[in-house]
C-alpha positions in Angstrom: 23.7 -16.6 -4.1 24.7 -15.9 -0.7 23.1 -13.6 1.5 24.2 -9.5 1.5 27.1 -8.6 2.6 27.1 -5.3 4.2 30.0 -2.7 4.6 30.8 -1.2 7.7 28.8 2.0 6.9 26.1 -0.2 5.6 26.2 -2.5 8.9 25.7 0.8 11.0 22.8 2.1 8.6 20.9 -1.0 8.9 20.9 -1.3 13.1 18.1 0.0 14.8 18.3 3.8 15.5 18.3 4.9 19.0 17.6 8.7 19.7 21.6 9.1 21.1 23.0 7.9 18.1 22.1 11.2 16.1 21.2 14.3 17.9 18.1 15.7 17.6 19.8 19.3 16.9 21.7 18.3 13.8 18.2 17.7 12.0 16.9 20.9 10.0 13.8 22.6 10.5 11.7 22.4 7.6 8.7 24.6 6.5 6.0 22.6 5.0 2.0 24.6 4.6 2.6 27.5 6.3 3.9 25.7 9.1 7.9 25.5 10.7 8.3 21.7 11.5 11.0 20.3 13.5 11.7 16.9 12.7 12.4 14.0 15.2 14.7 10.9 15.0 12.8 9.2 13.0 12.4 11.4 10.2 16.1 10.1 9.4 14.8 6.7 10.0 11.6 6.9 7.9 14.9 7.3 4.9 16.6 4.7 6.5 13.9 2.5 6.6 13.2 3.1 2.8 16.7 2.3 1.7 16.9 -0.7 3.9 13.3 -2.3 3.1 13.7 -1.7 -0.9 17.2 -3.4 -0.8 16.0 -6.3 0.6 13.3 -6.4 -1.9 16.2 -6.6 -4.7 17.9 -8.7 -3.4 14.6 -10.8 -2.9 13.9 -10.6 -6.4 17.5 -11.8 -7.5 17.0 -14.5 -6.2 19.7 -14.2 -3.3 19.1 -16.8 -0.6 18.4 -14.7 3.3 18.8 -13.3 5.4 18.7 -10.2 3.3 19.6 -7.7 5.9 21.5 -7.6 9.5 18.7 -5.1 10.7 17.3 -7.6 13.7 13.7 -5.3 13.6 13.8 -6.1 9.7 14.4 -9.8 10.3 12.2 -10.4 12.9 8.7 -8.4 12.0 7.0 -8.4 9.1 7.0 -4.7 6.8 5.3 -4.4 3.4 7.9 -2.9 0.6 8.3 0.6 -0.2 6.5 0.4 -3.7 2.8 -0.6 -3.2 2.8 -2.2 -6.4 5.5 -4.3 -5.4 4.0 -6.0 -2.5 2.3 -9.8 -3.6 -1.9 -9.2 -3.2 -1.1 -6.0 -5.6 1.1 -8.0 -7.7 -1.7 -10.6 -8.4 -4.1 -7.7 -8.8 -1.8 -6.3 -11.6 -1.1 -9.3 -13.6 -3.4 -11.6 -13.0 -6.9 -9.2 -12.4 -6.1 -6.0 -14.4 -4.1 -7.3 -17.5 -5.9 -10.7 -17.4 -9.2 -11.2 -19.4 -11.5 -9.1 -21.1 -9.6 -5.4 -21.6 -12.8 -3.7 -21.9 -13.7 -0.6 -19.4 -16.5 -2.1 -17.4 -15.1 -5.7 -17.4 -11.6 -4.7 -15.8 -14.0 -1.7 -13.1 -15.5 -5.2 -12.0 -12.8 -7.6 -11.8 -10.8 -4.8 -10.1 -13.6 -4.0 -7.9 -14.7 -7.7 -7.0 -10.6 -8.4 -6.3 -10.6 -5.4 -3.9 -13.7 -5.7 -1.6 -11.8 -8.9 -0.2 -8.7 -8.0 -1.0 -7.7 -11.8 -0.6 -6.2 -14.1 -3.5 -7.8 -17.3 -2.2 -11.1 -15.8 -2.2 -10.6 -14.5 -6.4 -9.2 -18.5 -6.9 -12.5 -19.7 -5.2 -14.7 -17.8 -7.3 -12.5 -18.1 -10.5 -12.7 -21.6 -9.6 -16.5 -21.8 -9.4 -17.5 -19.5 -12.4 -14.2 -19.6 -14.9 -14.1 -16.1 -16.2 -15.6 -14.0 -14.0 -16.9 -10.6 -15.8 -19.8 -8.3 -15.5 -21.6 -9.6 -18.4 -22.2 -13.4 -16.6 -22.3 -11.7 -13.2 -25.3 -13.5 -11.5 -25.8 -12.4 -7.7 -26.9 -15.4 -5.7 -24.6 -17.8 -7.5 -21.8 -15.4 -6.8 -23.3 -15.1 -3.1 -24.1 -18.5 -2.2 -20.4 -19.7 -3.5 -18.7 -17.1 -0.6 -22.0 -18.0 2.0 -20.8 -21.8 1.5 -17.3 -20.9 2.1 -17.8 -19.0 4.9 -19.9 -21.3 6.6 -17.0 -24.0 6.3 -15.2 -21.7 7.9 -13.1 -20.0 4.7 -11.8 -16.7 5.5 -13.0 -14.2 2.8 -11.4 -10.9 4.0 -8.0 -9.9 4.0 -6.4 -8.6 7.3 -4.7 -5.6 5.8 -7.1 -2.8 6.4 -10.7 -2.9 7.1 -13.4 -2.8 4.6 -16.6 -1.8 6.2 -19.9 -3.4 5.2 -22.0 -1.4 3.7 -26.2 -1.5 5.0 -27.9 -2.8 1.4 -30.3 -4.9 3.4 -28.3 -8.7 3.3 -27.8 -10.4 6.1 -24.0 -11.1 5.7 -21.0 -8.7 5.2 -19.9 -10.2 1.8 -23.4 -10.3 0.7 -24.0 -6.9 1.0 -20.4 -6.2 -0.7 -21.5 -8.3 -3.4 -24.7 -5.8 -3.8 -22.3 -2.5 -3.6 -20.6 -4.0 -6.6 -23.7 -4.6 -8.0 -25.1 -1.0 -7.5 -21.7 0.2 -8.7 -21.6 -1.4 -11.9 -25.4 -0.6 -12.5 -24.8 3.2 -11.3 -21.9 3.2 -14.8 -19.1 3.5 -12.3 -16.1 3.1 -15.0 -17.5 5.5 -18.0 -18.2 8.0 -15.0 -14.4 7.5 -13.7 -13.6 7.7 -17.6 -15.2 11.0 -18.1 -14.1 12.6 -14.7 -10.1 12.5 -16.3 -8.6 12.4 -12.7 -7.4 10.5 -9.7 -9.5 13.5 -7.8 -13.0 12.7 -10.0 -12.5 9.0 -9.6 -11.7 9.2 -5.9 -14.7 11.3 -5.8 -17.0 9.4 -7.8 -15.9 6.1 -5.5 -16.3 8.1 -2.3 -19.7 8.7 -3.4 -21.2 5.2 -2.9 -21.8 3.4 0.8 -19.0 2.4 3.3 -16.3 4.1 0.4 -14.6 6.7 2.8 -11.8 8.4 2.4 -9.0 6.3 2.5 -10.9 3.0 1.0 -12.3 5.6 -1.7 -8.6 6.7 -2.6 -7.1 3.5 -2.4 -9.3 1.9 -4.7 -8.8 4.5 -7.1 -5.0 3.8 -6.8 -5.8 0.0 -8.1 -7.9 1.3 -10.7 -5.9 3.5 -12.0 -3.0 0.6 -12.2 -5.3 -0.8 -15.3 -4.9 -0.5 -19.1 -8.0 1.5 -19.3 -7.3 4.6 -16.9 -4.1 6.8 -16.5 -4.2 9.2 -14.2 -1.3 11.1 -12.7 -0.5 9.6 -8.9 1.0 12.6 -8.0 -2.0 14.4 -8.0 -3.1 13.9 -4.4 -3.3 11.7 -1.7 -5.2 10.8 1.3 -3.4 9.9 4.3 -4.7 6.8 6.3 -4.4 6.0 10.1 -1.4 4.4 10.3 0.7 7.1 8.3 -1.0 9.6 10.2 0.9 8.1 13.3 4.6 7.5 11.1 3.8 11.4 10.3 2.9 12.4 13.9 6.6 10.3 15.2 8.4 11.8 12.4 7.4 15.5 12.6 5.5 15.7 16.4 2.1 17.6 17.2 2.6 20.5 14.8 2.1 17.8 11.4 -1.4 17.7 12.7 -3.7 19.0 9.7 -1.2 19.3 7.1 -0.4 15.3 6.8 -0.8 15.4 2.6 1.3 18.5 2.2 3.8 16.4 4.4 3.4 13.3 2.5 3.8 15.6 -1.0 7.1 17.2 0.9 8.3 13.4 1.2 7.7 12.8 -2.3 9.1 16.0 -3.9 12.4 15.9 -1.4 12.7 12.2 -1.6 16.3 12.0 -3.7 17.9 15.2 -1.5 17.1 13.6 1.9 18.8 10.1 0.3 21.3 11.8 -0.5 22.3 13.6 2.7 22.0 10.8 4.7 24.5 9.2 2.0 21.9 6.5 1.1 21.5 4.4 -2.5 18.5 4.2 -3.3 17.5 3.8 -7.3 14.0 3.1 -6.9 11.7 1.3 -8.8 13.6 0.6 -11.8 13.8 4.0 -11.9 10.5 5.1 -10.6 10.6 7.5 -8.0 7.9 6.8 -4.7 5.0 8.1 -5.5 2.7 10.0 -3.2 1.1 6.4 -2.3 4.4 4.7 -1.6 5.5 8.0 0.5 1.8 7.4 2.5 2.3 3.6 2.8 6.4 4.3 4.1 4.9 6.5 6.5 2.3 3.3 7.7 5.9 1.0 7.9 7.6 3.5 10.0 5.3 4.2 12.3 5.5 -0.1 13.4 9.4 0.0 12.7 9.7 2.7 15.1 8.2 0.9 18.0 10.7 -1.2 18.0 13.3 1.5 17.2 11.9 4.5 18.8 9.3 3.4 21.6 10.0 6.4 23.4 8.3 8.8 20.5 4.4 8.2 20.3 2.4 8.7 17.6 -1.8 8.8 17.3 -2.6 5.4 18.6 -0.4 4.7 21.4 0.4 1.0 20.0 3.7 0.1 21.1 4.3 -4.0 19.8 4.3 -5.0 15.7 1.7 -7.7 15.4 3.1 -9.4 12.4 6.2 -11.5 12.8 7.9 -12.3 9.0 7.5 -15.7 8.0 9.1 -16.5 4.6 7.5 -17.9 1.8 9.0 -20.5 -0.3 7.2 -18.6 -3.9 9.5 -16.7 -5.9 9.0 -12.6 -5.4 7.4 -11.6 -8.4 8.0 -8.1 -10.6 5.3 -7.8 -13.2 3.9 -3.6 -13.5 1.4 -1.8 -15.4 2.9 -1.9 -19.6 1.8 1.8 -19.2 5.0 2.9 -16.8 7.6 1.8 -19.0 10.0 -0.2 -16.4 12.8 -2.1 -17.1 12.7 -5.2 -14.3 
């Protein structure tokens, strides 16, 4: 097929939004914790943004040829899509980590643990590659160690640069060694019938956050790809933790006064979501009918804060970054849509 083609009202959603284009005194105060917020320019644009980055992500995965958007910030930089679960390292996670294998409790609290510390597909391949099934039961620590010490010594890169997993201080010498013995002393600690028995995202967030170098984001996130598994389902909308970057989409989106109350904001996004689509006149049908969930709302709020320092430069947030590292570089594999059995969609 041939790429999009816009209408006019479409073409003027999808430019970059300047602060003259609307004026700040047509957007509504809204009252979110106690507190009166007045939202800026890009409040509108975090909406935009949404409706924009998810249609390019269908049109992605009908197998339309690009460019999938006349947005020049969209075409140039690189954004991860609205649905978590719909971006590729989660993808293989799902499929090929979760659902693949051994579907019993502590085997899939492994693999998903083991997938997550790297957070990198080549460095699951290498050690599927070296061990063939790779479980709990046949775990061995200095086979699994000195496979990841070879490859990084060849100079293999074993981390993934999407956020930062801190080493925790369990007396190796090397930061996947001693993320190989957090694993170790979560398995041994009973980490998935404790997660079982908590019944919550809360209790397994908790339980997570309990063991060294899990804070509060890694701890939540982590429970997120747990909880994408057969063997827990827990409700997303329970809670979330905001990271760094959506505390800065939240700061640009709402100024100062978000400071504090940046999950109630998040759980406004989430509960508002369809009215605010609608008002700005925008499709958007979600996830084959799944709504954003508090973590897609947090990781929207991540995106917008890079789109808007494109869009909006003149509207800081936290950080004070003002350039998008990651320029988008296509990939000739086919998007994939494979989700947890459990939520029912229709791809």
């Amino acid at each position: 097929m041939g790429s999009i083609t816009a209408t006019g009202h479409q073409r003027a959603l999808s430019r970059p939004l300047k602060a003259v284009d609307i004026p700040q005194a047509e957007y509504p105060e809204v009252r979110i914790a106690g507190r009166t917020l007045r939202p800026t320019v890009v409040f509108d644009t975090y909406w935009r943004f949404a409706a924009k980055r998810q249609a390019v992500y269908l049109s992605r995965l009908a197998g339309e040829s690009g460019p999938w958007t006349d947005d020049p910030i969209l075409l140039r930089h690189r954004f991860t899509n609205c649905y978590r679960a719909a971006d590729r390292v989660s993808q293989y996670l799902i499929r090929h980590v979760s659902y693949e294998g051994s579907q019993q409790l502590e085997e899939v609290v492994f693999r998903t643990l083991l997938f997550k510390l790297f957070n990198r597909v080549s460095t699951w391949e290498l050690l599927r590659d070296a061990f063939g099934e790779i479980s709990w039961e046949n775990f061995d620590y200095p086979a699994y160690d000195e496979v990841l010490s070879r490859a990084f010594a060849s100079g293999h890169r074993l981390y993934s640069a999407a956020y930062v997993v801190p080493p925790p201080r369990l007396e190796a010498d090397r930061k996947h060694s001693n993320h190989l013995r957090l694993l170790e002393l979560m398995m041994m600690g009973d980490l998935g019938t404790r997660i079982a028995d908590g019944g919550s995202l809360r209790a397994a967030f908790q339980i997570l956050q309990s063991f060294p170098a899990m804070g509060n984001f890694l701890g939540y996130q982590f429970a997120i790809d747990l909880n994408y598994s057969a063997v827990f389902d827990f409700d997303e909308m329970e809670f979330v933790i905001p990271g760094p970057g959506a505390r800065d989409g939240i700061r640009k989106c709402f100024g100062p006064a978000s400071d504090g109350i940046e999950a109630e904001i998040i759980s406004y996004m989430a509960d508002h979501q369809q009215e605010h689509f609608e008002r700005l006149g925008l499709r958007f049908a979600g996830l084959f009918g799944r709504p954003l969930q508090l973590i897609d709302c947090q990781n929207l709020f991540c995106e917008v804060d890079k789109y808007a320092r494109v869009a909006h430069p003149e509207i800081a947030g936290h950080s004070g970054r003002s350039r998008i590292k990651q320029l988008f570089e296509p990939v000739p594999e086919p998007v994939d849509a494979w989700f947890p059995p459990k939520w029912g969609l229709r791809t």
